[in-house]
C-alpha positions in Angstrom: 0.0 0.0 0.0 0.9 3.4 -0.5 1.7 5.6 2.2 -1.6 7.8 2.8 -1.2 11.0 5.1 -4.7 12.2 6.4 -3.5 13.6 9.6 0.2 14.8 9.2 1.8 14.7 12.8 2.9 18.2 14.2 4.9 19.4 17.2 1.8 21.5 18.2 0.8 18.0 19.2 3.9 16.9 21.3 3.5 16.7 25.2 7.0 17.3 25.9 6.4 13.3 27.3 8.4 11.1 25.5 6.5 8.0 26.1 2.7 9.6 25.5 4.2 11.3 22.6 5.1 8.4 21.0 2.4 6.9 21.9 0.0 9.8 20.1 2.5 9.2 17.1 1.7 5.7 16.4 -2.0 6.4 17.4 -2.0 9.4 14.4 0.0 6.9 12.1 -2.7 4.4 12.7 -5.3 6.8 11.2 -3.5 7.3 8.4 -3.7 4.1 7.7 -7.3 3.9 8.1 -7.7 6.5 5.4 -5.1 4.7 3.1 -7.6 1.8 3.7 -10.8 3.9 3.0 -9.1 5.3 -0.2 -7.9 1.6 -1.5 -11.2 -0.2 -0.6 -13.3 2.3 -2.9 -11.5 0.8 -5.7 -11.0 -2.5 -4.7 -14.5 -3.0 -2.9 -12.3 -5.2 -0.1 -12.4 -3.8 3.4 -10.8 -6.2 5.1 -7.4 -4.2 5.8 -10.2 -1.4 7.1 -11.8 -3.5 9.4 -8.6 -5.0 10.8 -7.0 -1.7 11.1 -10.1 -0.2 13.3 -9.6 -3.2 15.2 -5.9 -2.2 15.6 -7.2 1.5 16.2 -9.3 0.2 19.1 -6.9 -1.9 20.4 -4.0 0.3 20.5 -6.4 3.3 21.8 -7.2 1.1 25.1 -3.1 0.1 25.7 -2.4 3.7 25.3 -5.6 5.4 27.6 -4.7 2.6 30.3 -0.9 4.0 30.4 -2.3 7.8 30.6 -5.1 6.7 33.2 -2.3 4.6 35.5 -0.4 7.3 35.5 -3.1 10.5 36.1 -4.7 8.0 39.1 -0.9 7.1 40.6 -0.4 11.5 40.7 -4.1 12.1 41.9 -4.9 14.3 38.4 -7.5 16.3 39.3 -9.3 15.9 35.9 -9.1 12.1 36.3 -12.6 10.7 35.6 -13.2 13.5 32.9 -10.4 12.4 30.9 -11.3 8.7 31.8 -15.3 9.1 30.4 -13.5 11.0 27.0 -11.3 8.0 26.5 -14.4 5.5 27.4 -16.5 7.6 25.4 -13.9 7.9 22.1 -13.8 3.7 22.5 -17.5 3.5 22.6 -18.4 5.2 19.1 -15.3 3.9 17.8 -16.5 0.1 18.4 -20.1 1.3 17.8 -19.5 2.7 14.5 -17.0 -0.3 13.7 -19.9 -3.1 14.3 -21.9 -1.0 11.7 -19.2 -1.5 8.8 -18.9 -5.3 9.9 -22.2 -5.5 8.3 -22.4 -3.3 5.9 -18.9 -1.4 4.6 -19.4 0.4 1.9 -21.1 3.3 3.3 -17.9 4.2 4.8 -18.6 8.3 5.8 -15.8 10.6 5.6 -17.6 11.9 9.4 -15.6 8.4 10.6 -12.6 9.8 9.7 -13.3 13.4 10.4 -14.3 12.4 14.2 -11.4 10.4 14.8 -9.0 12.9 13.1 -11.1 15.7 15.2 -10.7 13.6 18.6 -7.1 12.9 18.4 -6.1 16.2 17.8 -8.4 18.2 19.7 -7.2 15.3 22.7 -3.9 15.8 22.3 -3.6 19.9 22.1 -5.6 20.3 25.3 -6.6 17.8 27.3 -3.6 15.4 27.2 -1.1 18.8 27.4 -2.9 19.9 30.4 -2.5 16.4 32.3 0.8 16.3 31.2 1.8 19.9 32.4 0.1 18.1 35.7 2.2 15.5 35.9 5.5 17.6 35.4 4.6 19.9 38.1 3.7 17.3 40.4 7.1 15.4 39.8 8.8 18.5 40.4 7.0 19.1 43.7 7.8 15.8 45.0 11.2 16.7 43.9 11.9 19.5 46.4 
């Protein structure tokens, strides 16, 4: 497959974490691959590298919210069980929308993409900088 960028990665997006940031990296390369997907299946009417890379989506979402939510709950982060309902919520259309195409693929909406792209970014820029900025400042406390 050709490579496919939908969602180029940016430094507005890094955390200034290393490991969430490459984390967020693989999750953005993981939806360009969905789009590459989307763009291939139109002509070849196959969707099974979709379907398996939503799966992939879905699985490497989880791994990567249970590494942020481990590490806002050990800290005490304030905004905890908001950022946990966003991340449960994000999964939730995800495998919603997901079981739809498993039965019927080709109406395959742009909006999938567009709320994913939306999500991730949006995610990243604000909520995931302001729990990271968290983090930092709590390490430093317990530092001194």
């Amino acid at each position: 497959m050709d490579e496919f960028i939908y969602m180029p990665w940016s430094n507005m997006y890094s955390t200034g974490y290393s490991k969430i940031d490459e984390e967020h990296k693989k999750l953005v390369d993981i939806l360009n691959t969905l789009y590459g997907d989307i763009v291939e299946s139109k002509t070849t009417e196959d969707y099974t590298d979709f379907q398996e890379t939503v799966k992939t989506l879905l699985d490497y979402a989880r791994e990567h919210f249970s590494h942020e939510e481990r590490l806002m709950n050990l800290l005490n982060y304030p905004q905890y069980y908001r950022h946990k309902i966003r991340h449960d919520k994000f999964l939730s259309d995800i495998s919603k929308q997901s079981e739809l195409y498993k039965v019927d693929p080709k109406p395959i909406s742009s909006q999938f993409l567009i709320y994913i792209r939306d999500w991730i970014s949006e995610h990243i820029a604000v909520e995931d900088k302001d729990m990271v900025l968290y983090v930092v400042n709590h390490l430093k406390d317990q530092q001194t």
